[in-house]
Every structure is written in structure tokens, then in C-alpha cells.
C-alpha positions in Angstrom: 57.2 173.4 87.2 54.2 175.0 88.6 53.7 177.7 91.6 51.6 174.6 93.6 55.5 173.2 94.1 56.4 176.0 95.9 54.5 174.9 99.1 56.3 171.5 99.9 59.7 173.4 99.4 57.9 176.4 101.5 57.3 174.0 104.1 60.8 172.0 103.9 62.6 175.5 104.3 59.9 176.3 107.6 60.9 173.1 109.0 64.5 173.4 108.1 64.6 176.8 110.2 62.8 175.5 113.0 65.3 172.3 113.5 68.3 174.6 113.4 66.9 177.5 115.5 66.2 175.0 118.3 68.9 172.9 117.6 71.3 176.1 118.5 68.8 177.2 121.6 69.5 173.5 122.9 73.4 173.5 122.5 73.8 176.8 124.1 71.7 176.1 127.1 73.6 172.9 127.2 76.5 174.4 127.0 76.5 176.3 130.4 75.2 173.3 132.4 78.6 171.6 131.2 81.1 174.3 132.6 83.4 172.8 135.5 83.0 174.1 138.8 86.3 174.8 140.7 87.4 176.3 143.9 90.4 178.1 145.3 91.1 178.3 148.7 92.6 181.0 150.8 93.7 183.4 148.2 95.3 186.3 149.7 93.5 189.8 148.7 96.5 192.0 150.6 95.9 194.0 153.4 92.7 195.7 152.9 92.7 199.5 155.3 89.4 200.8 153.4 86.1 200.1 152.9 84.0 199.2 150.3 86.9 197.3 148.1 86.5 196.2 145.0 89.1 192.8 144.4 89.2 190.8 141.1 89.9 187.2 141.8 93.1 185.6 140.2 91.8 183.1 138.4 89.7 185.5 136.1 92.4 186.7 134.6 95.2 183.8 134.7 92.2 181.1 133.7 92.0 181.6 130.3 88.6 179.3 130.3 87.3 181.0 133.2 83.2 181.9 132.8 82.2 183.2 136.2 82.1 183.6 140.0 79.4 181.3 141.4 80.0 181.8 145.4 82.8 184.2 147.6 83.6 184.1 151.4 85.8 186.6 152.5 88.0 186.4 155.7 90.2 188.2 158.1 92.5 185.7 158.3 94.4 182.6 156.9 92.6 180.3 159.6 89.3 181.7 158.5 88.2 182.2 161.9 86.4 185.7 161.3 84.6 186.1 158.0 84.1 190.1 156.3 81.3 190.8 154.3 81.8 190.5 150.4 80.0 189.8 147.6 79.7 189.2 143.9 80.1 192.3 142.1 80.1 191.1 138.8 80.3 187.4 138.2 81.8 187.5 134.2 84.1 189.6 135.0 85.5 188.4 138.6 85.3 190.9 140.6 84.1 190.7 144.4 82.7 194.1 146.5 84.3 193.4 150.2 81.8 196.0 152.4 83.5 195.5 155.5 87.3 195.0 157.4 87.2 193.9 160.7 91.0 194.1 161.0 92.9 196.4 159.2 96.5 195.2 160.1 96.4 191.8 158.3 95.8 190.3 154.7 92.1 189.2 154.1 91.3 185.9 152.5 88.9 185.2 149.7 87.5 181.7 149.0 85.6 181.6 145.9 83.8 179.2 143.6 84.1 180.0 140.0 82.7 178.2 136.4 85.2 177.3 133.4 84.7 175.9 130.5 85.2 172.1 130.1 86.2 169.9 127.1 82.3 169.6 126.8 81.0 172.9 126.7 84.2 174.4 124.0 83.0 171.2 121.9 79.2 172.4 122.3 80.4 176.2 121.6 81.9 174.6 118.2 78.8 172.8 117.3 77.0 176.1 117.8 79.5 178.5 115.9 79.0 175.8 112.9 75.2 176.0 113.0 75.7 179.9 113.4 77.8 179.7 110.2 75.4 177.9 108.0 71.8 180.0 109.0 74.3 182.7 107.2 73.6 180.4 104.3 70.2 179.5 104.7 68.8 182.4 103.1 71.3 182.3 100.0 70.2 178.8 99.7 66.3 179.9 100.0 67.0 182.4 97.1 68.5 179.9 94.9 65.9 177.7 95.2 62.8 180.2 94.8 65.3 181.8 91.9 65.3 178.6 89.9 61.6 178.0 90.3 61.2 180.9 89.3 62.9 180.6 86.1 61.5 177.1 85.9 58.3 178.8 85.4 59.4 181.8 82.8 61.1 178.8 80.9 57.8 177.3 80.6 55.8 180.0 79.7 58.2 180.7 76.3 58.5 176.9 76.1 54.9 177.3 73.5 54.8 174.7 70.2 55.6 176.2 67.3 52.5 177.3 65.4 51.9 176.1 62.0 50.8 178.9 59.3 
């Protein structure tokens, strides 16, 4: 074994990196673009006497795959005849900012749009918690290799004839 075979294996273990670094960028990329997109209708945020309010949408705490809120409309009524102003306060977490309250006597209505998780992406997460698991090997496997070389090498240089006297 000679320190000239150290660059093919170099360059296997540069390669090696590479394909799993971009393999895990690809799935988790893919992996949002495969959430399902649902909608709820006329959920009921109570009767709403002061302004700003901060309401957390249903569904991001009873969905247990729920990922985030993607579009709100609030409204004054059941009918959705008057809209309030609302928006997104913070998408993971569910929660909607409603800045105004045309009529205080009533129950406002929330229509919202929200991402889950689908078969797909929980099968892409898994793909990516795997490659996750074995870059924590990578380097232990780097070591071993360069290790045995290594000793490969030492073994070599004691490995002399015996000399005659």
C-alpha cells in the first residue's frame, strides 16, 4: 500500500459526500412541495369586542400533521357578507392577527387555507432522517479507512527481508 492510493479513495469519499449532501437538499425541498393543501370553512372565532386579536386556528392544534397557514379571510358573519381585516400572524404556529371588528355583537368567521403533511412528504421526511443517520457515520467510516492505510503503510515499512550476516 502506498500514500498515491489515498487519492482515488480521497476522491470516492468527496464524491460520496457530495451525492448525499444533495441527495438530502433534494428530498427536503421535495418534501414541502408534497404537503396537502386543505381548507376549512366558516369556523367560528367567538364573538370578538376588541381589537387587535390574536386567534389560533383549530386545526393547528387538533391536526396532528398540520404544517402551516397558507391563506385567512375573516368575516363578520356566517353568510360572509362583510369581511374584517386579519392576517397571518405566524403561519407554523396557526395563529391569525384580526385588526379590525366591524360588529361587535356577533361571532366572526375565519376561512383559512392550511398545509399538512401527506403520505408523500412523511415518506420523504423518513428518507431524509435515514440519510441524516448515516452522514453520522460517514466520518467513522472515513477514519477507518485512512486508519487502515495508514497501518497498511507502517506494516510495510517493518515488513524489510531479513538480512543475512
Amino acid at each position: 500500500m502506498k500514500i498515491a492510493d489515498l487519492a482515488p479513495l480521497a476522491i470516492v469519499m468527496v464524491v460520496l459526500a457530495i451525492v448525499i449532501g444533495m441527495g438530502a437538499t433534494i428530498l427536503s425541498e421535495m418534501e414541502d412541495n408534497t404537503w396537502e393543501s386543505l381548507t376549512e370553512t366558516n369556523e367560528s372565532m367567538g364573538n370578538i369586542t376588541t381589537v387587535p386579536h390574536t386567534y389560533t386556528v383549530s386545526d393547528a392544534s387538533s391536526d396532528t400533521e398540520f404544517e402551516e397557514l397558507t391563506s385567512v379571510t375573516c368575516y363578520n358573519d356566517s353568510a360572509n357578507s362583510g369581511t374584517e381585516t386579519c392576517s397571518i400572524l405566524s403561519a407554523s404556529d396557526g395563529t391569525v392577527n384580526v385588526t379590525t371588528n366591524t360588529d361587535d355583537t356577533e361571532n366572526e368567521y375565519i376561512t383559512y387555507t392550511y398545509d399538512r403533511d401527506s403520505d408523500a412528504s412523511n415518506t420523504i421526511d423518513d428518507g431524509v432522517s435515514a440519510m441524516s443517520d448515516f452522514s453520522g457515520w460517514f466520518g467513522i467510516l472515513v477514519l477507518i479507512v485512512i486508519a487502515s492505510i495508514v497501518i497498511g503503510i507502517i506494516g510495510k515499512l517493518f515488513s524489510t527481508k531479513s538480512r543475512r550476516i
